[in-house]
C-alpha positions in Angstrom: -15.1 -38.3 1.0 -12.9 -35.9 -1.4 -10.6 -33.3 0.8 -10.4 -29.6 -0.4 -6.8 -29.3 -1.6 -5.4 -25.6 -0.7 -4.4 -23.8 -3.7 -1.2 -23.4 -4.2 0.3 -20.0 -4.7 -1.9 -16.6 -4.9 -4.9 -17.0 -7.3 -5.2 -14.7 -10.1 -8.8 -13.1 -11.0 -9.8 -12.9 -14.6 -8.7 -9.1 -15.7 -5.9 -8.9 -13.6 -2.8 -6.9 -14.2 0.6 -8.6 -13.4 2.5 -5.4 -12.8 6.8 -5.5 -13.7 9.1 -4.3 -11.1 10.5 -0.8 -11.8 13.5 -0.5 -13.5 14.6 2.4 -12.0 13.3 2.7 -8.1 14.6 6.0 -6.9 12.9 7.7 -10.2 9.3 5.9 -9.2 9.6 6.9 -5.7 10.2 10.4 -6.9 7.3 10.7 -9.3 5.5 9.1 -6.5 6.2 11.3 -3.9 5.3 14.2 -7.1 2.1 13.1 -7.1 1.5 13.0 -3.1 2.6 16.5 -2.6 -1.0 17.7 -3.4 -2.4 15.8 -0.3 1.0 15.6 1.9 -0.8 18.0 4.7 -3.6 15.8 4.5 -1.4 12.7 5.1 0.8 14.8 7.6 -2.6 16.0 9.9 -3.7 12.4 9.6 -0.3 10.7 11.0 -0.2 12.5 13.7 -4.2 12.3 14.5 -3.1 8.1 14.2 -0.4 8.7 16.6 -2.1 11.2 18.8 -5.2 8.5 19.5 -2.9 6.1 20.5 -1.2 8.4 23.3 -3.2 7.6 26.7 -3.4 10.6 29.4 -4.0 10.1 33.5 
């Protein structure tokens, strides 16, 4: 019988993009963060929906 080696490492489709770190953090998390601002209530309302559901009344 032949065992089923695990692969080694994470497997890499065909068409994937190996993205580069960012050279400059801050300046990504800015523009980031510029293009969240449209949906930030959205993502506000929805955290505290998240946390609310997990808050158990007597």
């Amino acid at each position: 019988m032949s065992e089923h080696k695990p692969q080694m490492g994470p497997s890499i489709g065909k068409g994937a993009i190996i993205l580069q770190k960012p050279k400059n953090t801050w300046l990504t998390i800015k523009r980031l963060l510029g293009y969240m601002k449209k949906s930030s209530l959205l993502l506000v309302l929805s955290l505290i929906a998240a946390i609310a559901g997990t808050i158990h009344f007597n």
